[in-house]
Structures are given as structure tokens and as C-alpha cells.
N, C-alpha and C positions, 0 to 999 in steps of 0.2 A: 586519495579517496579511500574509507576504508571500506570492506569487505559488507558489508551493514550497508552501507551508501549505496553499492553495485548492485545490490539483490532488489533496494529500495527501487533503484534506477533499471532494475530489468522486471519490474512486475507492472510498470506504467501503462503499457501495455494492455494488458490483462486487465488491470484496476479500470481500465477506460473505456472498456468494452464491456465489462459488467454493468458498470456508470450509466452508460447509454440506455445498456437495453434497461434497464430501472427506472430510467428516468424520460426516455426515449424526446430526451434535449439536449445536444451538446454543449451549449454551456452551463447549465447545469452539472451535466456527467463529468464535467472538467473543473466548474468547483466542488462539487462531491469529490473528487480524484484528492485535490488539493489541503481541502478539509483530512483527509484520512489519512494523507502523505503527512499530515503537518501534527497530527497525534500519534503517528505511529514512531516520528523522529523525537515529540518532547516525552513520550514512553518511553523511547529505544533504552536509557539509562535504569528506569525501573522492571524491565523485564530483563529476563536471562534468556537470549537467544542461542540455540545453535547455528552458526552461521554454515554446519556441515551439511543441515538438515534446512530447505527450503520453505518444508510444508508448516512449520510453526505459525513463519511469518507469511503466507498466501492466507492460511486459516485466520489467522488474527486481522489481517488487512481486510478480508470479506466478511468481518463481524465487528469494527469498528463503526 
């Protein structure tokens, strides 16, 4: 898995608990989750992340 993948997989969290309270529906908050997981992965190759540096991809995930 690479390093992109892990950060992907340790913000789900986070992204689902925002999800919620926006949307105050779970399964809504969980396909918004899925929605934003699934263009932040067909971007991953058009953006330049640092993978040293977190806060790129939390900021872009909570404005997608």
C-alpha cells in the first residue's frame, strides 16, 4: 500500500465525522465519505502531494 493510500486510510475517520455532522445522516455521511475518497484517489495523480506534510491532503479532502 503506498504511503498516499495510509494517509487516505487514516483520515476516514475524520472525513466521517465531518460527513455526519453536515449532513446529520449516516448514510449519507458515508456516501459523501466515499464520493470524496473516490476523487481525491482519480486526482491523486494530478496533484503534487507531500506525503511529509499531512495538512495538504486533510485541507483538500475538506473542500472537495
Amino acid at each position: 500500500m503506498s504511503q498516499f493510500h495510509r494517509l487516505i486510510e487514516q483520515q476516514i475517520p475524520r472525513l466521517r465525522r465531518y460527513a455526519r455532522a453536515l449532513t446529520r445522516n449516516r448514510e449519507r455521511a458515508d456516501d459523501l465519505v466515499q464520493d470524496t475518497l473516490a476523487r481525491a484517489l482519480i486526482t491523486s495523480g494530478a496533484i503534487a502531494l507531500d506525503i511529509r506534510c499531512e495538512a495538504p491532503f486533510q485541507l483538500g479532502c475538506f473542500h472537495i
